[in-house]
C-alpha positions, 0 to 999 in steps of 0.5 A: 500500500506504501509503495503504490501511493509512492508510485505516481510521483515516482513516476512523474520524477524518474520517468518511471524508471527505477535506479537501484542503490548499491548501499545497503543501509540507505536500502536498509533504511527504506525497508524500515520505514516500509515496515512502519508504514512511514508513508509521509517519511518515504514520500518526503524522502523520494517524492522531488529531487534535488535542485541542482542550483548555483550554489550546487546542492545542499539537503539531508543525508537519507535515502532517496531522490531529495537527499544527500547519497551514494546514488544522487551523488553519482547521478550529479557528478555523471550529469556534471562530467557530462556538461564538462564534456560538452564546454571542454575539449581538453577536459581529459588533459586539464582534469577537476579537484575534489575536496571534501569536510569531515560531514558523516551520518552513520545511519545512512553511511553517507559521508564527505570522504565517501561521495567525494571518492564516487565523485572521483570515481565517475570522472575517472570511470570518463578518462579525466584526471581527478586531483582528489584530497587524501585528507578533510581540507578547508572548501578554499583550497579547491578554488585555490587550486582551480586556479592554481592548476589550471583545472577546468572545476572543482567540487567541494563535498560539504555544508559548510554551518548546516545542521549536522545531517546534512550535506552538500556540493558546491562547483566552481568553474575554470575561472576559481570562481563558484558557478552563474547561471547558465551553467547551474541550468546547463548542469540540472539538465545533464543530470536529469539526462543521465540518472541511470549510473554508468557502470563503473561509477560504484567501483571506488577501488578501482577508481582509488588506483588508477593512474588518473587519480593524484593527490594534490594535498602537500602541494597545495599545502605548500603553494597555498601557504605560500601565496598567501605570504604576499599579505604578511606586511608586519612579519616583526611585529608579529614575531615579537607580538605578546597578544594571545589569540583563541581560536576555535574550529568548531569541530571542522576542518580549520584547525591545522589550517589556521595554526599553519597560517598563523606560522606562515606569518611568523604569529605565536599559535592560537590557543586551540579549544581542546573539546573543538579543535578535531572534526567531529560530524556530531559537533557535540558542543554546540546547538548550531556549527555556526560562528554567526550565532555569536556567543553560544558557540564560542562560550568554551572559546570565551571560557579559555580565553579567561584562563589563559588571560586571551582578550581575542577569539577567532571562529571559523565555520565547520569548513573554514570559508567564514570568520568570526572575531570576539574582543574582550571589553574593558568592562570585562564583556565579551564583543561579537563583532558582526559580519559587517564591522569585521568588513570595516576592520579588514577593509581599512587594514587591506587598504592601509598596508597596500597604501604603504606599499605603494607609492605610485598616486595613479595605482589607487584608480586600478584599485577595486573592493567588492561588497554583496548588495546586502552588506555594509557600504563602508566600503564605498565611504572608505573609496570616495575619501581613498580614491579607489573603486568600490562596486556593489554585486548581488547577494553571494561570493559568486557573484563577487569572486566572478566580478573579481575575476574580470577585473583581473582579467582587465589588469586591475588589482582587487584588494578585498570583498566581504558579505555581511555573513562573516565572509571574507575575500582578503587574496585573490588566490582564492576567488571566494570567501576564505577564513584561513587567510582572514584568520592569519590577516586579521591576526597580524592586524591584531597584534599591529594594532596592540604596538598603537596602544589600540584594540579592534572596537577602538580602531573600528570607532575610528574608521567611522570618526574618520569615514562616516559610523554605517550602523546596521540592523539585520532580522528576519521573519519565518514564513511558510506560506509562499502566497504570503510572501508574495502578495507582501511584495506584490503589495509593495511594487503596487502601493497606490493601486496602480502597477509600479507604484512604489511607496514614497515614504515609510511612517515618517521616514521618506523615501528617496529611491527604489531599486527592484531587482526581482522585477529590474526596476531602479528609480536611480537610473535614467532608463529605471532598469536596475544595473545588476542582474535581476532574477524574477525567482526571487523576491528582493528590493531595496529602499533607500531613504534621505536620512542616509538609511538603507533596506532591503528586503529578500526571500531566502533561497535555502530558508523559509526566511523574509530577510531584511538589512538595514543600514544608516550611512552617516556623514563624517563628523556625526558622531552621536551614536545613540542618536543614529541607533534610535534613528535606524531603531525607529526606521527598523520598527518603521518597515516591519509595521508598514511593510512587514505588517506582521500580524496581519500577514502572520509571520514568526519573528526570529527565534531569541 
């Protein structure tokens, strides 16, 4: 009875063919709930596949089509070889890399190691060279190596903070950089033409002796090191440094990347958390793998800190591409900085050591920083004073890394990007968000600092004294219901009952400019078509207002989430901080009331 009320979505999804898994205990796992009758379970686990999309794929570990296993994984990489094939003639000359986290869910027998290894095993199965990691590794180094190689793609195994079932795939392309679209589109159709598994993708022995197979791991190791000593600029100060850092893995892979970053700049060694320092799939001590959570995961940081009398903690994420940074106040508290104040910091120090390198007045016009749409401008405050480009792209380090990569392509130098979710682009080695390096960076910045007397929140109060304070404010709503979300922003782009009729003030803030990139629309622009890249799958536009506020507002991609980012730009020499946080307080209660409308709309607030 399970199996026959399972058969007609079965049949719509794989054209009614059956792909029989050689695991036996992802098959195990369905018999069981077979036996129980789990029908909800079953169809939840094989009713829709996964999307393959641009951030690749991400979902749960499990049996059948929507989850993460060895058959879907073979299925994708098949469908990705295929694409390979198609857009590279030297594909079998130039080859791929695969890395992988310390991911692994038991039940299922899925793990990082092993989908990478059938990964491996389908390119090599096609007559393509595969650089495959013998060893967990932090998700930069397959860009780093992309690029560094000369390879046609790469492939990380990992779901970076997700919850601990889960798993992912991300790809980046020739250029180091992750995937745009056409090629997510061009992928997902590979894929649904090539479900069945070709014969020798199971065969992971065979695939592990070919001569096709190297293991890219010491090099890179050492290249990687090396590459990013071109960002080492107090290499004596850091030497004879007495500051004492902490620094926490979070049971991922960062540890021993980070220690050898730190040596690469000549830093004394972090403290490490004991109880986080080894990957461990289960990540027994926190709640949520996520820095961004702020002080919940870093509570064993914070208490080694106190022991070892450390005022700093540095975080990495579980595969070591973000960076979180706490200091310990002169009252004793502990300050999380957020993802858009460690932009500032790094932003400023990036700058500030490429000024001292270079005394040519005309480099600074080839000069550029990246920020994603939804982060902080400091960075373009900090251009307009300095001289250099600032350019703004769409959410995500895609768009970001490939923007990075034509602008090197042109000859100009690329300095820094960040996005508010503590991610950070501090080399151009890697074209994307890299914690290992930003780690390394921020240390050095640290102990800089530490010789001027100065900690981080004093010299982030003097960025701001000297650029302009940009005070931010970040939430969400949780809502399940899409005909919700979209009459909310449908309501907005309709304000006044008549098509495009965007709302001009917002209680007693006014409105100055509206830019809507689910639509295209960009009241700023002569032609009002927006300049970035629209996307009529998801919902996104963004208020400026003339007090020097900004919002915007955005569906999530992967959450049932209504995002909002607010931010207010102040002049330079208006400093009354508790002032400009009332101001951005009311324009924040301001749009949840107008335009969230809560209660009406029965959205949940973010959980405390």
């Amino acid at each position: 009875t399970v199996i026959h009320g399972l058969k007609e979505t079965w049949d719509a999804t794989n054209q009614g063919h059956v792909f029989i898994s050689q695991n036996l205990k992802t098959a195990s796992m369905v018999r069981d709930m077979v036996k129980e009758g789990a029908v909800e379970a079953l169809k939840k686990c094989f009713s829709s596949r996964m999307e393959f999309g641009t951030a690749g794929l991400r979902a749960a570990m499990g049996p059948g089509i929507s989850c993460m296993n060895d058959l879907t994984i073979i299925q994708t990489t098949q469908g990705f070889c295929r694409y390979l094939e198609e857009n590279f003639g030297n594909l079998k000359e130039r080859g791929v890399v695969i890395g992988y986290d310390a991911r692994a869910h038991p039940p299922s027998g899925g793990s990082s190691k092993r989908f990478s290894s059938l990964a491996a095993a389908v390119f090599i199965s096609r007559g393509v060279p595969v650089h495959l990691f013998s060893d967990i590794t932090p998700t930069p180094f397959v860009p780093f190596t992309v690029s560094h190689l000369g390879l046609c793609a790469g492939i990380m195994v990992t779901a970076s903070h997700n919850p601990k079932q889960d798993n992912g795939y991300k790809v980046y392309w020739e250029n180091g950089a992750q995937i745009v679209s056409p090629h997510d589109k061009g992928i997902a159709t590979a894929i649904e033409e090539n479900l069945e598994p070709w014969p020798e993708s199971w065969n992971i022995e065979e695939a592990l002796k070919s001569p096709l197979l190297k293991d890219p791991y010491q090099d890179i190791h050492a290249q990687y090191f090396k590459a990013i000593q071109k960002h080492c600029h107090h290499r004596d100060i850091n030497k004879s440094s007495e500051v004492k850092i902490v620094h926490t893995s979070v049971h991922g892979v960062g540890h021993a990347f980070v220690q050898s970053a730190f040596k690469a700049f000549d830093l004394h060694p972090p403290y490490a958390v004991e109880e986080q320092k080894d990957p461990d799939p289960e990540f027994p001590t926190v709640k949520y793998p996520n820095p961004e959570e702020g002080e919940g995961v870093l509570t064993l940081s914070f208490a080694l800190a106190e022991r070892e009398g450390a005022a700093f903690v540095l975080a990495n994420d579980p595969d070591a591409d973000r960076l979180a940074i706490a200091e310990k106040q002169q009252s004793g508290q502990w300050r999380v900085f957020s993802g858009n104040e460690l932009g500032a910091l790094l932003g400023w120090w990036m700058f500030r050591c490429w000024k001292q390198q270079n005394s040519d007045k005309d480099a600074v016009k080839s000069l550029y920083m990246l920020s994603s749409t939804v982060s902080s401008k400091i960075l373009r405050a900090i251009a307009l004073k300095e001289g250099f480009h600032f350019e703004e792209t769409l959410t995500g380090f895609k768009w970001m890394g490939n923007r990075a990569r034509d602008l090197l392509d042109q000859g100009k130098t690329v300095l820094f990007a960040f996005e508010e979710a503590i991610g950070y682009m501090c080399s151009p080695s890697v074209l994307d968000k890299d914690g290992v390096s930003a780690a390394a960076i921020a240390g050095e910045m640290i102990s800089y600092l530490a010789t001027k007397k100065t900690i981080l929140s004093q010299q982030l109060t003097a960025i701001y004294d000297e650029y302009g304070y940009h005070i931010s404010k970040n939430s969400y709503f949780i809502c399940h219901d899409q005909d919700v979300i979209r009459s909310l922003f449908e309501r907005l782009r309709n304000y006044s009952g008549q098509k495009d009729s965007y709302p001009t003030e917002c209680g007693r803030f006014s409105i100055s400019a509206v830019r809507d990139l689910t639509t295209g629309y960009d009241s700023n622009q002569p032609n009002n078509k927006a300049v970035l890249p629209t996307s009529s799958s998801s919902q996104m536009i963004t208020f400026t207002f003339s007090n020097g506020g900004v919002a915007t507002m955005r569906t999530s991609g992967t959450e049932p989430k209504i995002k909002y980012y607010t931010e207010l730009c102040a002049a330079p020499g208006n400093s009354d901080v508790t002032q400009l946080k009332k101001e951005l307080d009311d324009l924040v209660d301001a749009i949840v009331e107008n335009f969230f409308e809560p209660e009406k709309n029965k959205l949940q607030p973010k959980p405390e």
